[in-house]
C-alpha positions as CSV (number, residue, x, y, z in Angstrom):
1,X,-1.3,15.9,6.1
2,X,-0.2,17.6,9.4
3,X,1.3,20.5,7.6
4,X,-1.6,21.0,5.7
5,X,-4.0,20.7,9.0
6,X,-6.1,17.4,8.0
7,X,-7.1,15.1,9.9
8,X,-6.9,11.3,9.2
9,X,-9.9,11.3,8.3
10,X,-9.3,14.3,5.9
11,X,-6.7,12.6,4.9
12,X,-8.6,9.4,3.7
13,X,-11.4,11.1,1.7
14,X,-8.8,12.9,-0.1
15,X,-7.1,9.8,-1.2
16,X,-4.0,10.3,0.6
17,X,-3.5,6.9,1.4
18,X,-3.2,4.2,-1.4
19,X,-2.0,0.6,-1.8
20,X,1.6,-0.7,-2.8
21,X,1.9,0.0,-6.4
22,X,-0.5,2.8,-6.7
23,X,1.6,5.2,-4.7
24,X,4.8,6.8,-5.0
25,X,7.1,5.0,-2.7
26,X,9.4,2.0,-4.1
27,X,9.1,-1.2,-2.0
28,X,11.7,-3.2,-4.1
29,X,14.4,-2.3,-1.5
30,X,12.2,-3.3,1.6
31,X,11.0,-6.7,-0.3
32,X,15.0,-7.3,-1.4
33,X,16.1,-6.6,2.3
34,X,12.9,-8.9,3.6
35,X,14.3,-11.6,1.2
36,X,18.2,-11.0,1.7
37,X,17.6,-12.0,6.0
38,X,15.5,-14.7,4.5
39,X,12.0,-13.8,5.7
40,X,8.9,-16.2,4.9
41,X,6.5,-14.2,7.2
42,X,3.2,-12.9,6.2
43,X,2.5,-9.3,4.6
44,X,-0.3,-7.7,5.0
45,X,-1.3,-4.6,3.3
46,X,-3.6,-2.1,5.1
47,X,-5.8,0.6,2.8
48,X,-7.1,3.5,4.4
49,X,-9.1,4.8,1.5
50,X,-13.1,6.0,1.1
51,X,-14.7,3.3,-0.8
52,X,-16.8,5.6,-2.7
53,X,-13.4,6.5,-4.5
54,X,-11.7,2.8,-4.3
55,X,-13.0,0.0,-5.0
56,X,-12.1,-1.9,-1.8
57,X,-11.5,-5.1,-3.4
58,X,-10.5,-3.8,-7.0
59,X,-7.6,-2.2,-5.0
60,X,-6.9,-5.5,-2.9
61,X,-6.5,-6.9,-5.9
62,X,-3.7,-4.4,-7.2
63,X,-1.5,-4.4,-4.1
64,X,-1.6,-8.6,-4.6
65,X,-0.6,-8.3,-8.2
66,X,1.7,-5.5,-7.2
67,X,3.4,-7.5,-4.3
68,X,3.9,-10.8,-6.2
69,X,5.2,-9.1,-9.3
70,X,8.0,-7.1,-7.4
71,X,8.6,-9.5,-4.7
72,X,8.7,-12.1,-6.9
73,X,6.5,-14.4,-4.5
């Protein structure tokens, strides 16, 4: 976003930001390490997206499915 001179703002209307499983990074490695030291913590998942483009909770929904399908939790 910086290099293309948006804003955060900018940045969310344009659908930048996404949940786990709808974007491109790969969390097995982080959810493998958070298991390997044993974590039992909370996750929480934070959306910065316009609603008029996602569903707020239709997107919720994907991370969880996402999350407990990978993490195996």
């Amino acid at each position: 976003m910086r290099r293309d001179g948006l804003s955060f703002l900018d940045g969310v209307k344009k659908g930048t930001f996404t949940v786990p499983g709808d974007g491109v990074i790969d969390f097995r490695p982080v959810f493998k390490l958070l298991d390997d030291f044993g974590y039992k913590g909370w996750m929480v998942v934070e959306a910065e997206q316009d609603p008029a483009l996602a569903n707020p909770f239709e997107y919720a929904v994907k991370a969880r499915k996402y999350i407990r399908e990978t993490a195996g939790i």
